[in-house]
C-alpha positions in Angstrom: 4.2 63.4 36.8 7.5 61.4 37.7 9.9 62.4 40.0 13.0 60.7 41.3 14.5 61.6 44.8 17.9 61.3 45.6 18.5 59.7 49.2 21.5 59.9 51.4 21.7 57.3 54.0 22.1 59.3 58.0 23.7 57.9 60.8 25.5 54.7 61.1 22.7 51.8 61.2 22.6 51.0 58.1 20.0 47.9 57.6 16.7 47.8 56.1 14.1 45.0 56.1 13.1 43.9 52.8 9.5 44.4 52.9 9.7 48.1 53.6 6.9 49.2 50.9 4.2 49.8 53.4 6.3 52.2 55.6 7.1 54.3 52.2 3.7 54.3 51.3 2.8 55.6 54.5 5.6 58.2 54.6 4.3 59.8 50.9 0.7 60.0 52.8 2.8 61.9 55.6 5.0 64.3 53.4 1.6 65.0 51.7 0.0 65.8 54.7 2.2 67.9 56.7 2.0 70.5 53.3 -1.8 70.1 52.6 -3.5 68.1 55.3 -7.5 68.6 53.6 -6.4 66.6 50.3 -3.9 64.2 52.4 -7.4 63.7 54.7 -9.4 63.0 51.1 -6.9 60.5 49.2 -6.5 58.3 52.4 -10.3 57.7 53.1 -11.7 58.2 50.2 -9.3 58.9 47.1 -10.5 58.4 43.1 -13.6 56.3 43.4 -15.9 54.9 40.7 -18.4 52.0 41.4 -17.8 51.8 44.8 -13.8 50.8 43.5 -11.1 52.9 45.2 -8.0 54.0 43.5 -5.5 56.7 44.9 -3.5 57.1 41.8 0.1 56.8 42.2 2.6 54.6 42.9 6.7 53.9 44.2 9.2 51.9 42.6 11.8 49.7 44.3 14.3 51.7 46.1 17.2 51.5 43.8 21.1 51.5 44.6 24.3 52.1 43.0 26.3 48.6 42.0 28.5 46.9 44.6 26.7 49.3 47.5 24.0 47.0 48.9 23.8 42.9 50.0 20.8 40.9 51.2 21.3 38.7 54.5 18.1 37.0 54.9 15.4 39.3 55.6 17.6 42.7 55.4 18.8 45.1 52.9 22.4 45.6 54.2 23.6 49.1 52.2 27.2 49.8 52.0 27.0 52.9 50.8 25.4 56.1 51.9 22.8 56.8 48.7 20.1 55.0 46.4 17.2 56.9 45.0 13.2 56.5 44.7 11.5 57.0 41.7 7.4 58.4 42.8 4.9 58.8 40.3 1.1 60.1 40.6 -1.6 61.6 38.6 -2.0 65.4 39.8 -2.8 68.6 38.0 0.0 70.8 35.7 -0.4 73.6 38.1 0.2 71.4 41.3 3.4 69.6 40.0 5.6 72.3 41.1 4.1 72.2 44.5 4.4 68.7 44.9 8.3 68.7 44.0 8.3 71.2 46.7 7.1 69.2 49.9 9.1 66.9 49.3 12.4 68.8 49.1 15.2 68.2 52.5 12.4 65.7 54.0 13.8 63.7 57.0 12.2 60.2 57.2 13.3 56.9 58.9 12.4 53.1 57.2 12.2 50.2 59.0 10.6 48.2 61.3 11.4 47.0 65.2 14.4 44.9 64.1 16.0 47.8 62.5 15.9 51.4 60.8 17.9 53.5 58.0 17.6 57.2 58.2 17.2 59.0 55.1 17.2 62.4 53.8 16.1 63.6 50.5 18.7 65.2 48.5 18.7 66.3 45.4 15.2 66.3 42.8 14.8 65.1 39.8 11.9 65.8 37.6 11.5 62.9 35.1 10.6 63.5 31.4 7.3 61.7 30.3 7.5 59.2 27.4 6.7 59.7 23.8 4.0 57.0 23.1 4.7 54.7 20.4 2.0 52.3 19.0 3.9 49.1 20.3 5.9 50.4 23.7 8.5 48.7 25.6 8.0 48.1 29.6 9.7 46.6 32.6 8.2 46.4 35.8 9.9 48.6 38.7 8.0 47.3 41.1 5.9 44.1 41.2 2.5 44.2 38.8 -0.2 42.6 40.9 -3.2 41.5 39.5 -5.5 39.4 42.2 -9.6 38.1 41.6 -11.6 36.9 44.1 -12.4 32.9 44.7 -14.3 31.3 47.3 -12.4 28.0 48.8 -14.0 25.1 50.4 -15.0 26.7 53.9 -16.8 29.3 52.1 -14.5 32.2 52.6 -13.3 34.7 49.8 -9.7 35.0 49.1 -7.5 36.3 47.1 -6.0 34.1 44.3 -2.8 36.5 42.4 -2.1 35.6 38.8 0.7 35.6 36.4 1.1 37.4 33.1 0.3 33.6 31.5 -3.3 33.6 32.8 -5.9 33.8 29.8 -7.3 36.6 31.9 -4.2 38.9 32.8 -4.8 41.2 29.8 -8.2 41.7 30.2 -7.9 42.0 33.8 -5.3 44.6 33.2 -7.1 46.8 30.9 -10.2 47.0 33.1 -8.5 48.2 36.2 -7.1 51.0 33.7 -10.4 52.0 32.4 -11.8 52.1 36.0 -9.2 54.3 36.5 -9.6 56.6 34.0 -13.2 56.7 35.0 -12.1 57.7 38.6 -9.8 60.4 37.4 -11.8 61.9 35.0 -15.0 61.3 37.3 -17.0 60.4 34.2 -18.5 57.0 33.2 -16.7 55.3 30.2 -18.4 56.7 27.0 -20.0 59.5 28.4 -17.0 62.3 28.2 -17.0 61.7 24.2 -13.4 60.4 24.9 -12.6 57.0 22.9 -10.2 54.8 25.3 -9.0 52.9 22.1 -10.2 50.1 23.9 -10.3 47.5 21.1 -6.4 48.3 20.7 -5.7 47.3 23.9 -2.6 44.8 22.9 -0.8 42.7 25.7 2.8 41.1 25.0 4.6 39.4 27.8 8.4 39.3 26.7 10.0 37.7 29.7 9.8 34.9 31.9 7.6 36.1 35.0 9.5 36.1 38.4 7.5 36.0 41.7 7.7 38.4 44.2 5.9 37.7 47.3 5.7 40.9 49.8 4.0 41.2 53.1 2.7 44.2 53.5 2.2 45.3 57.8 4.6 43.0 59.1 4.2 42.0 62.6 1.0 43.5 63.2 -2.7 41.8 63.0 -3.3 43.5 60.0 -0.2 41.5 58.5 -0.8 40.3 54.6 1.2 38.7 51.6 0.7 40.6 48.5 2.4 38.4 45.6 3.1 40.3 42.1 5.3 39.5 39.0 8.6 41.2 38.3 9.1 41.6 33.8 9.2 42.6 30.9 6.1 43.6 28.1 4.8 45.1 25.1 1.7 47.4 25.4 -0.7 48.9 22.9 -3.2 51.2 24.1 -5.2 54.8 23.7 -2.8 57.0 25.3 -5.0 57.8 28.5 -4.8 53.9 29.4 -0.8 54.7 28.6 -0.5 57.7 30.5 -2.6 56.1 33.6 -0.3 52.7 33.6 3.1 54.9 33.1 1.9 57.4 35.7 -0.7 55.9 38.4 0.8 51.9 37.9 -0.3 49.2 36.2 -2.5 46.3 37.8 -3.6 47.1 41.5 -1.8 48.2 45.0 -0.2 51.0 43.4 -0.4 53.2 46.0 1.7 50.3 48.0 4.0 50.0 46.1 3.0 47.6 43.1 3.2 48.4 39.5 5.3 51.0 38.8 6.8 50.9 34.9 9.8 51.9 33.2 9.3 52.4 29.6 12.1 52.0 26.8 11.7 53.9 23.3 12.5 52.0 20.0 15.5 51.4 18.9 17.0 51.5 23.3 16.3 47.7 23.2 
């Protein structure tokens, strides 16, 4: 499910930073918990999990506000306006959609960090209708797509190298995160449900010139990282459970940060 909440700025500080994903992230876990505080418990320590791979299953786009209402100075988000919405997506069951609208509904929350804080409360819900899958579908990244592998440099230590969309690899890459995925959610091993994933349809068009988005994720702590993804515009074809998990879970990895979160266009809107 999709949902978008309406915010409305409290109070008169009025400055955000600009890497604020982490402290949403954390305050989904929080809203989540205070209603049901056994699955909140699960989803943080454990979540989806299939060959020892971790996946929590949804994902936040950028906060998003009206024209002429916002400015950056430097590191901050200065709004000039009261309101700007969120747009939340996650993989949950028909019967608990209803209940998750619920939690989240008049929720006071502040985002920031020790330099400064906005106050928010949610407003108004919006329930957003799922897409009609086409065989070639339009999307545009919400929030960056991050897709990272492993290399060792020369001391010897692992780290993470982040591609772009023009790496040989992206598309590959991208399709086995969502089969992983699917294996998590459905807690089945690929094949063995008697459910094709289409997977020799998978079909990767990048439409737009990739733009970098480097976020750090913790700031000021010792945990502090920099989590770079890619900001544009694609064609997909896919089985429509690969469709349905990118659209509704996120595309690439970190979702549950923050990265990968699609909008999707029908034929004929572009």
């Amino acid at each position: 499910m999709r949902f978008r909440l309406h915010l409305r700025r409290l109070g008169r500080f009025n400055q955000l930073p600009i890497n604020y994903q982490y402290e949403l992230s954390s305050w989904i876990y929080k809203t989540i918990q205070y209603a049901d505080p056994v699955f909140s418990d699960w989803l943080h320590k454990k979540g989806y999990v299939v060959k020892g791979k971790q996946f929590k299953l949804f994902t936040f786009a950028q906060l998003r506000f009206p024209n002429g209402t916002y400015m950056v100075e430097r590191d901050r988000i200065v709004m000039k306006g009261e309101h700007c919405h969120l747009d939340v997506s996650l993989c949950v069951a028909e019967a608990a959609q209803h209940f998750i609208l619920g939690i989240f509904k008049k929720q006071k929350f502040g985002l920031g960090d020790t330099k400064s804080q906005v106050d928010f409360e949610v407003g108004r819900i919006e329930r957003l209708p799922s897409p009609a899958w086409e065989e070639v579908n339009h999307f545009w990244a919400l929030s960056p797509i991050c897709v990272a592998r492993g290399e060792k440099g020369e001391d010897g230590k692992l780290r993470q190298q982040y591609l772009s969309p023009n790496d040989e690899n992206y598309a590959d890459m991208l399709q086995q995160n969502l089969i992983k995925k699917w294996m998590a959610f459905q807690g089945v091993e690929a094949g063995k449900s008697g459910m094709s994933l289409g997977t020799d349809a998978f079909i990767f068009n990048c439409l737009s010139s990739p733009r970098s988005k480097l976020v750090t994720i913790k700031v000021g702590t010792p945990q502090e990282t920099k989590v770079r993804g890619y900001l544009y515009e694609f064609e997909l074809s896919a089985s429509k459970e690969l469709l349905d998990l990118a659209y509704f879970c996120g595309l690439g990895e970190k979702n549950s940060q923050g990265f990968g979160c699609l909008g999707w266009r029908k034929r004929g809107d572009y």
